[in-house]
N, C-alpha and C positions, 0 to 999 in steps of 0.2 A: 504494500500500500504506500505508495509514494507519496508523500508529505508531508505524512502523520507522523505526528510524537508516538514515537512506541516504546513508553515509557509501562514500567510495569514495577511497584512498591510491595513489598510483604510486609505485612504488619502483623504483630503477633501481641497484642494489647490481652485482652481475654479470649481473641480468638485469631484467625488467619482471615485475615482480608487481602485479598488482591487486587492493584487498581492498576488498569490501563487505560492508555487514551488515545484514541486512535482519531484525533481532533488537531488542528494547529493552535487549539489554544493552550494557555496557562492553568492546569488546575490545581494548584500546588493548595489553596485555601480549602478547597473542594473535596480534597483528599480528608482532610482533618471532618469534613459534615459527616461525611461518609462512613470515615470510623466508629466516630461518637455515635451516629444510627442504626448503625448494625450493633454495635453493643450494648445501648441501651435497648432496641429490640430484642433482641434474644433474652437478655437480664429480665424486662418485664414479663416475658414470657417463662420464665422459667427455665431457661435451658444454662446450665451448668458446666456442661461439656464444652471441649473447644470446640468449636465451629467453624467451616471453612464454606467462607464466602467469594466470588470472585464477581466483579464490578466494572464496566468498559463502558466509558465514557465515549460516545461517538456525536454521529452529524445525523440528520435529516434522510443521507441517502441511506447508508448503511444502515439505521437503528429501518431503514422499509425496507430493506433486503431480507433482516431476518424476518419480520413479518411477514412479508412476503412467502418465506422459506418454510415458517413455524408454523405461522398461522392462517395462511391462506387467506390473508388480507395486502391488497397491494397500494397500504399508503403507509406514512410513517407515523409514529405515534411517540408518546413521550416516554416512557421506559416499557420493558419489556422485562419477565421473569421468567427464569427454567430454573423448577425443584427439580433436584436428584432426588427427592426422598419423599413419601407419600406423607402422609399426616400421623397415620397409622406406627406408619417407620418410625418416624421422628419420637414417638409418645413414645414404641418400644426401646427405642435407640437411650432413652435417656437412662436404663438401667444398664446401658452398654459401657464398654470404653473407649477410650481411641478420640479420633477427630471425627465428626457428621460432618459429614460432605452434601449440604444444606443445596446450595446451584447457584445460579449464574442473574447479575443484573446487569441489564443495557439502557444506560440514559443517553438518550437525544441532548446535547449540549445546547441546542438550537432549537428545539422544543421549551426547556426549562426558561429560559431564558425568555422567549416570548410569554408563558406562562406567566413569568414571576413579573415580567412589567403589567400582565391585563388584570393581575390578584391585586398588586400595588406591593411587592414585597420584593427583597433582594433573592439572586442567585441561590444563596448560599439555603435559606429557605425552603427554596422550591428543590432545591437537589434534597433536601432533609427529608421534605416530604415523599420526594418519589425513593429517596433510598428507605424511610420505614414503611411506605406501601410494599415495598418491592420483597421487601424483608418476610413480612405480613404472608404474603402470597405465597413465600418459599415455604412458612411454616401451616400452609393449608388454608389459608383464610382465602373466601370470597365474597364478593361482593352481588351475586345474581336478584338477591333477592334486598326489600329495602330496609327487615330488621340486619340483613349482615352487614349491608354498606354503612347502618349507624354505628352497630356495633367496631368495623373497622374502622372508623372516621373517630370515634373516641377513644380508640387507641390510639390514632395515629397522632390525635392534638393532644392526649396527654404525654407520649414521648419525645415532641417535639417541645411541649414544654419545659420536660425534663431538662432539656440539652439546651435550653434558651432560644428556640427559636418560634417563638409564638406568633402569632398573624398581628 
């Protein structure tokens, strides 16, 4: 991929977070929402174990290729999530040992960012928020129905509160 930062971080705070950026911008700030969200997700949630996350920051075309790919949707959208592990796995996993190999999140850089100016909030926000949704999805949560999308949504404002990033 010619252009792109292909920058790739291991963090290893409470758990393994992976970050790449296959973007030409800076996300050096962005990296820090990221961590703090996947760790206090997992924490709220109850999970103990380390947990290995992996997170790629891309553009408009790419985050519609995997759509395209995954989802059999041919537009682009603002993040996108692959669990490795069912809901099921995850609740048995926690008497397990080892690292939960949880899955994979893709933010649109280019997405959040129009997001974050039409909410009226920074960047760093709107990444907070699509990394505890994203988080959220990996540990089985959905949204189809409208007591789940409340119920997700009060999660995700109380974690983001946690971490200081309120609306």
């Amino acid at each position: 991929m010619a252009g792109f930062l292909m920058t790739s971080v291991k963090v290893r705070a409470m758990n393994e977070i992976f970050i790449n950026n296959h973007t030409n911008e800076d996300v050096g700030g962005l990296e820090d929402v990221v961590i703090d969200c996947v760790n206090e997700t997992l924490k709220s949630e109850g999970i103990t174990l380390t947990a290995e996350v992996s997170v790629l920051f891309t553009d408009d075309t790419e985050i519609a290729e995997f759509s395209r790919e995954y989802r059999g949707i041919d537009a682009p959208t603002d993040v996108l999530s692959f669990p490795q592990m069912s809901k099921e796995e995850i609740l048995a996993w926690k008497k397990e040992r080892g690292v939960m190999l949880l899955g994979d999140v893709v933010i649109s850089l280019a997405r959040a960012r129009e997001q974050a100016a039409e909410y009226g909030h920074d960047i760093k926000r709107e990444v907070g928020f699509l990394t505890v949704h994203s988080i959220l999805h990996l540990l089985g949560y959905v949204h189809e129905e409208p007591a789940d999308f409340d119920e997700m949504n009060e999660k995700q404002e109380k974690i983001l509160g946690i971490i200081g990033l309120k609306r």
